[in-house]
C-alpha positions as semicolon CSV with decimal commas, in nm:
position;residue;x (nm);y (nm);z (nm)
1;X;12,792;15,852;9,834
2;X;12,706;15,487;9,827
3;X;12,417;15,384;10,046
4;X;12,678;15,100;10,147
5;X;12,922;15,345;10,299
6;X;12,621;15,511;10,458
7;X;12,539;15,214;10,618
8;X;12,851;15,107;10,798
9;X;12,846;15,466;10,993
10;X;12,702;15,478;11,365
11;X;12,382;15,749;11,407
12;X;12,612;15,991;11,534
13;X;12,840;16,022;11,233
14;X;12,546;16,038;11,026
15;X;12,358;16,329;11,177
16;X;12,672;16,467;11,155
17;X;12,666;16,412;10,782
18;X;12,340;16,527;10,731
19;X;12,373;16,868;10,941
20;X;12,662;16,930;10,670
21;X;12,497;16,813;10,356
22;X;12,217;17,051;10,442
23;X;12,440;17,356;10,528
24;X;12,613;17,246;10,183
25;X;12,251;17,280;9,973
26;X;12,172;17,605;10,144
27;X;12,522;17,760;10,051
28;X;12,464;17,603;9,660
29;X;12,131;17,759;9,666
30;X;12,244;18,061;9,766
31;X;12,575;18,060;9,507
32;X;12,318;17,924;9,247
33;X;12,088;18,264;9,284
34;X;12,395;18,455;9,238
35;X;12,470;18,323;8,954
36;X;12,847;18,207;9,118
37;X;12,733;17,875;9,011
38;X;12,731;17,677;8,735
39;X;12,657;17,323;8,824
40;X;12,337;17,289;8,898
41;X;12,332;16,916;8,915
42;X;12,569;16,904;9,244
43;X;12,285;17,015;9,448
44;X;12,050;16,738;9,324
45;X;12,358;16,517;9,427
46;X;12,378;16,635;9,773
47;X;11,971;16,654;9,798
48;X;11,972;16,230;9,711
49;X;12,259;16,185;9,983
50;X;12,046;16,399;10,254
51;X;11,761;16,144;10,184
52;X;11,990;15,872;10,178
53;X;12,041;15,961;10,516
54;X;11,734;16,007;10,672
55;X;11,634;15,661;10,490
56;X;11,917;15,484;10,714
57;X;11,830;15,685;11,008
58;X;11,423;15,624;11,007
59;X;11,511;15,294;10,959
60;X;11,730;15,263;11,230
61;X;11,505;15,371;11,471
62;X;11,268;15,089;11,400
């Protein structure tokens, strides 16, 4: 996700967001130790838009 997009969300979408992106790594860990998984790189994806996030939102509360 572009940082862009990110950007023109209120706070409350994007706690939202994060809440999901994090119960999205925890489920790709979990398929990833189970060897369900193949592509590893889609939780490095989710892991940059997570601090993406928390970039936007510590800035915002400055």
């Amino acid at each position: 996700m572009k940082i862009k997009e990110l950007r023109d969300k209120n706070i409350e979408e994007l706690k939202k967001m994060l809440a999901e992106k994090r119960d999205k790594i925890r489920n790709i860990r979990f398929d990833i130790a189970a060897k369900q998984v193949k592509n590893n790189r889609e939780a490095r994806n989710e892991k940059r838009d997570v601090a993406k996030i928390l970039t936007i939102l510590g800035a915002s509360d400055k």
